[in-house]
C-alpha positions in Angstrom: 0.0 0.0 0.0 2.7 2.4 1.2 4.8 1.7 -2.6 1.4 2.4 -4.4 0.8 5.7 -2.5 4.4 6.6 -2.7 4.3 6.0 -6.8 1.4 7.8 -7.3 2.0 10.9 -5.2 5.7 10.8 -7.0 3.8 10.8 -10.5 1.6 13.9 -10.1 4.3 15.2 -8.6 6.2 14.9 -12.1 2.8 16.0 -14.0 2.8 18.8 -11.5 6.5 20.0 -12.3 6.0 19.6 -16.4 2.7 21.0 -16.9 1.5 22.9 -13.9 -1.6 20.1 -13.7 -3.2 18.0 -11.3 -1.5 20.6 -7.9 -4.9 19.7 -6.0 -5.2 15.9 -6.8 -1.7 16.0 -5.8 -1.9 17.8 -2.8 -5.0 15.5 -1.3 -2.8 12.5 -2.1 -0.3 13.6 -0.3 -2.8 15.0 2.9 -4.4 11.2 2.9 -1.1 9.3 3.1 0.0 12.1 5.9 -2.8 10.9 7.8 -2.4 8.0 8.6 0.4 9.0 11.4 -1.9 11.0 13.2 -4.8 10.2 15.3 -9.0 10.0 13.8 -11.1 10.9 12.6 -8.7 10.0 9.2 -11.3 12.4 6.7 -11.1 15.1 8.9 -7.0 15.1 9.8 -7.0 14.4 5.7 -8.5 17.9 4.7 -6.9 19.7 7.5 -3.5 18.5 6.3 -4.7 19.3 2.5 -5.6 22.9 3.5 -2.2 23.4 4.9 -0.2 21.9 2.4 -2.3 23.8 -0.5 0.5 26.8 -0.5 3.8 24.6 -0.1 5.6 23.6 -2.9 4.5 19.7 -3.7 8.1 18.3 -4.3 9.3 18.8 -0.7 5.6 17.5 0.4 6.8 14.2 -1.7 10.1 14.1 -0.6 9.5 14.4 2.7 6.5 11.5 2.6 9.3 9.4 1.0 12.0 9.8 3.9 10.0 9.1 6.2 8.3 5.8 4.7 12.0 5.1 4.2 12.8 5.3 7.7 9.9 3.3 9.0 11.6 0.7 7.1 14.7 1.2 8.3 13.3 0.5 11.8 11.7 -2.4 11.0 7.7 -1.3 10.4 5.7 -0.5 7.3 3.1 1.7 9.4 3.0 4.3 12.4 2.2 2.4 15.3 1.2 5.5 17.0 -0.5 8.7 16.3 0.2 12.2 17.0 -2.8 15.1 17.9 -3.2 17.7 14.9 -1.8 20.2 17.4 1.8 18.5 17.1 0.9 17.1 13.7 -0.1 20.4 12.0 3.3 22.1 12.9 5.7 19.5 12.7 3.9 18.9 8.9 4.4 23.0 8.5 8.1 23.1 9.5 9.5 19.8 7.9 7.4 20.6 4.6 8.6 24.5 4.4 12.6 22.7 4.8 14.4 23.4 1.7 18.1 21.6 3.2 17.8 18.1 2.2 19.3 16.9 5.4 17.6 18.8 7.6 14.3 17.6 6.0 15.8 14.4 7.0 16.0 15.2 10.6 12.0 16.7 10.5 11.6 12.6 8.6 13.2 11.1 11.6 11.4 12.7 14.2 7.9 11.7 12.5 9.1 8.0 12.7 10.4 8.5 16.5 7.0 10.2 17.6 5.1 7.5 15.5 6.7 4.8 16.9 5.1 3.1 20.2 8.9 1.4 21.2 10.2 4.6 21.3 11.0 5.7 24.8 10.6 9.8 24.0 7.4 11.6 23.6 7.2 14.4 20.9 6.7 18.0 22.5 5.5 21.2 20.8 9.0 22.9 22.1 10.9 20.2 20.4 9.3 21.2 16.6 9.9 24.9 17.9 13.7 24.5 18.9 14.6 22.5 15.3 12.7 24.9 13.5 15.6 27.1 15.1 18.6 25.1 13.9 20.7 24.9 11.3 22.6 22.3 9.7 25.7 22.8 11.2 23.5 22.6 14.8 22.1 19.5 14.1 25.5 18.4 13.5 27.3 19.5 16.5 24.5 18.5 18.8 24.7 15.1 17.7 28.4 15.3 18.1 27.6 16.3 21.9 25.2 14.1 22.5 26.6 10.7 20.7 29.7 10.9 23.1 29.3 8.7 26.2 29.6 10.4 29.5 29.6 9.7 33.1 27.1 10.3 35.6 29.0 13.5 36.6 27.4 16.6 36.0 30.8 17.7 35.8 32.1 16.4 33.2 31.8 17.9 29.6 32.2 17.7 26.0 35.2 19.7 24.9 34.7 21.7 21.5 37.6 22.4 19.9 37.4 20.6 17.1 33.7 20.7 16.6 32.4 20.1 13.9 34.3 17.1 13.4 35.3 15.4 16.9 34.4 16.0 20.5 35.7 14.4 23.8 34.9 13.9 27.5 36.9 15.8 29.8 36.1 16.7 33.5 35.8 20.5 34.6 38.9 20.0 37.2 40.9 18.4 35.0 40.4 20.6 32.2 44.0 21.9 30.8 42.9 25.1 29.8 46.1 26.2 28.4 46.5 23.6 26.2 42.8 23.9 24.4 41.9 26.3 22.3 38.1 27.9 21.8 36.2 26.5 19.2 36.4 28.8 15.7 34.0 32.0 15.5 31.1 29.7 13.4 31.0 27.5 15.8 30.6 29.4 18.8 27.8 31.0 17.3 26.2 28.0 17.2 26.9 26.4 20.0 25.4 29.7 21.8 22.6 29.0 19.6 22.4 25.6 21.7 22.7 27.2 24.7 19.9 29.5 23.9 17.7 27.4 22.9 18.5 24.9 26.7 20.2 21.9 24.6 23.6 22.6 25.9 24.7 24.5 29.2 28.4 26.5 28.8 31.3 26.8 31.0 30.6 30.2 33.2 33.7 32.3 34.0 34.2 33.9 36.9 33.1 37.1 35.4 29.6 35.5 34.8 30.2 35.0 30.6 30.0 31.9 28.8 32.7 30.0 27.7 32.3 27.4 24.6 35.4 25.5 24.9 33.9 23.1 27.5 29.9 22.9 27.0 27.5 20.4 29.3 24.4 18.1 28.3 21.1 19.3 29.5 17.6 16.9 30.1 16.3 18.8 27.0 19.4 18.7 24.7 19.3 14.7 25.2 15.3 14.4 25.0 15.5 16.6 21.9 18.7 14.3 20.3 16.7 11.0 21.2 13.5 11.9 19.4 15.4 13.3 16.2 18.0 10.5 16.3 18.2 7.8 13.6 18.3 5.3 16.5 15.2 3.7 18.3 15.6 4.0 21.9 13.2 1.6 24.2 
């Protein structure tokens, strides 16, 4: 069922693209297989999808329909096996549809299969659709960085940065050689007090009371956020 739906959404797609025919036929396929991740009644979630996808470009509607299916696979199931509320379904839908960076798309994909799936141990929240609406690529990247790296129990022990985006390691606070690292580069400050902002990571305070990137911390919400837009299913 999910190939069928998937070839002919991709189709009038295509028709779509060559001849500017079809955009509403299209755009109600794509609002029926939406719906089947979120909860009943299925007619009614159907034409509230359709209305909001009416004004977003069908392509990225498609792609995104496509990831995701692809994904379910991945994990091991050809259907939701839960449903989300239209009042997480209608923004995450919004967000993820509007993304024009493939692998950020991606991430929106993965987080649909995560809140969809019944084995997963998160739970999607409306301030988790808000914060990655806020991230950028690069963001995504170093917060799985942070978050991928096994730490101790200590809340004192942190993920230095200097070489972000490529590598992170552990080190405690105290045993942090501060004259021997160096601050992570200008970029990647900027986004790692993005991070902060947004409560995903906590910074090294000075004395002074500034932040200081070199040495960042995992918060609850970092890790909850990481878990539910991770490509790995956590029970």
């Amino acid at each position: 069922m999910e190939d069928e739906t998937i070839r002919a959404v991709a189709e009038a797609a295509k028709e779509v693209a060559a001849t500017g025919g079809k955009a509403i036929d299209s755009i109600n396929a794509v609002g029926a297989a939406f719906s089947r991740f979120f909860g009943p009644p299925s007619s009614e979630v159907s034409g509230m999808i359709c209305d909001h996808l009416k004004h977003i470009r069908l392509e990225r509607q498609v792609r995104l329909y496509e990831r995701t299916v692809e994904f379910m696979r991945q994990r091991g199931f050809r259907a939701p096996t839960r449903t989300l509320p239209l009042k997480l379904a209608v923004p995450l839908l919004e967000a993820a549809t509007l993304e024009d960076d493939n692998s950020l798309q991606d991430v929106w994909a993965r987080m649909l299969v995560n809140a969809t799936d019944i084995n997963h141990s998160g739970e999607l929240s409306r301030s988790f659709i808000v914060i990655l609406e806020q991230l950028s690529s690069l963001e995504v990247q170093m917060l799985d960085q942070i978050y991928e790296l096994e730490l101790d129990d200590d809340p004192e022990t942190g993920v230095l940065t200097s070489n972000l985006p490529i590598s992170v390691t552990a080190s405690h606070v105290n045993t942090v050689a501060w004259t021997e690292t160096t601050d992570p580069t200008a970029t990647i400050c900027l986004g790692l007090a993005n991070l902060s902002r947004l409560g995903c990571i906590r910074a090294t305070e000075t004395f002074g009371g500034g932040p200081v990137y070199r040495l960042v911390f995992p918060t609850i919400l970092g890790k909850a956020l990481h878990s539910m837009c991770s490509a790995r299913s956590t029970d």
